[in-house]
C-alpha positions as CSV (number, residue, x, y, z in Angstrom):
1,X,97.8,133.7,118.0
2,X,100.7,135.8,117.2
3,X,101.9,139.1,119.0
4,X,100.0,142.4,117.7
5,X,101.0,146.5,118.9
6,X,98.4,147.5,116.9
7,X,94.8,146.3,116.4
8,X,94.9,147.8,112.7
9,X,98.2,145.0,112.3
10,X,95.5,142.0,112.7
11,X,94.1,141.2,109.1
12,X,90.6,138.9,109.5
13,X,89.8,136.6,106.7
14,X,86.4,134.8,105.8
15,X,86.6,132.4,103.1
16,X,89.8,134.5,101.6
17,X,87.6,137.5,102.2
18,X,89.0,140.1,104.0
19,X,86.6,141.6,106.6
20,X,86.7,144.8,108.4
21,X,84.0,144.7,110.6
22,X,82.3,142.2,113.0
23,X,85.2,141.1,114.9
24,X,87.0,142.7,117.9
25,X,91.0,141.8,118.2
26,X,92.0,141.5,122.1
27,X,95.8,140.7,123.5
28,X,97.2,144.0,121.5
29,X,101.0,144.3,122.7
30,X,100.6,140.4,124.9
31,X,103.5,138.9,124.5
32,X,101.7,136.0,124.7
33,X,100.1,137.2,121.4
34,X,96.8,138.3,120.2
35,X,93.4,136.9,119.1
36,X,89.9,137.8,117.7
37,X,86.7,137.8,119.2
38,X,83.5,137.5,116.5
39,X,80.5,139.5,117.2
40,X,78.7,136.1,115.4
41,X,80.3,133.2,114.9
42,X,81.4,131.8,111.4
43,X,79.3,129.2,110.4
44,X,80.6,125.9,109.8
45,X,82.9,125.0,107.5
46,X,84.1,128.8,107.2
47,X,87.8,128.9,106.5
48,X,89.1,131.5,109.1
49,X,92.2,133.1,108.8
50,X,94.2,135.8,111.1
51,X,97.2,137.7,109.5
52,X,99.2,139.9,111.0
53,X,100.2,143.0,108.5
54,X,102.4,146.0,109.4
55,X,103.0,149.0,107.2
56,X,106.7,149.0,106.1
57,X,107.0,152.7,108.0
58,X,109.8,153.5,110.4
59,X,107.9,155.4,113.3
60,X,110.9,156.0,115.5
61,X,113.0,158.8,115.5
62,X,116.4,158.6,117.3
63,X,117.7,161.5,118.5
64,X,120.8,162.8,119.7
65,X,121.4,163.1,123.1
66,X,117.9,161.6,124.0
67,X,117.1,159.1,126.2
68,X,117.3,155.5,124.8
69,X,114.3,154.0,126.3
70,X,114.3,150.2,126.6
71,X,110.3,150.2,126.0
72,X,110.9,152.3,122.7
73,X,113.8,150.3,121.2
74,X,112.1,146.7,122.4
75,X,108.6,147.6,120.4
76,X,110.8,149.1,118.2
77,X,112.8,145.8,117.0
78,X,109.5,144.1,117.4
79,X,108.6,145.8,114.6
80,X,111.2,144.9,112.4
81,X,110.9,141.1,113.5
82,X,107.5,141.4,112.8
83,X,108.2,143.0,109.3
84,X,110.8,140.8,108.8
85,X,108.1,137.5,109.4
86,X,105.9,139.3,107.3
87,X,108.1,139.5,104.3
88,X,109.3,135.7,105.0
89,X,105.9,135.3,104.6
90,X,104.7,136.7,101.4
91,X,107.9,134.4,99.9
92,X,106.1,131.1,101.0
93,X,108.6,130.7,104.4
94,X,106.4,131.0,106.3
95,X,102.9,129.2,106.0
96,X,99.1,130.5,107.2
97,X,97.4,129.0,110.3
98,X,93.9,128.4,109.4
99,X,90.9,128.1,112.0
100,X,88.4,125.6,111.4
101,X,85.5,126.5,113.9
């Protein structure tokens, strides 16, 4: 499992199929990370794989004079970590963890 802040950030795969339905992703913001739930279970011998994928958006807007809340800037370099991983990833750094059911 890896940590998610966003349900829409957990990519499901079938067989290298991407699937956006059927599935339910629990843990969102855990630090202990995120997993999925199936509404049916793969059958056997499915290759199962669970991506994490963030747009490459800034959401946060510093500003002035506002408060610098610790809860906004920690999600906030969570992001970037998590952006960060991502782009390690789609250079072959970092490998996929496959299920086997």
């Amino acid at each position: 499992s890896c940590k998610v802040l966003d349900a829409s950030h957990m990519q499901v795969y079938l067989n290298s199929v991407i699937q956006t339905s059927g599935y339910t992703v629990n843990g969102v913001g855990n630090s202990s990370g995120g997993d999925v739930t199936f509404a049916s279970a793969p059958a056997n011998g499915v290759n199962v794989l669970l991506r994490r994928y963030l747009p490459l958006s800034r959401d946060t807007d510093y500003q002035p004079s506002e408060g610098f809340l610790e809860s906004v800037v920690d999600r906030d370099q969570d992001i970037q970590t998590q952006q960060i991983q991502q782009h390690q990833h789609a250079y072959g750094l970092l490998e996929d963890q496959h299920i086997n059911p």
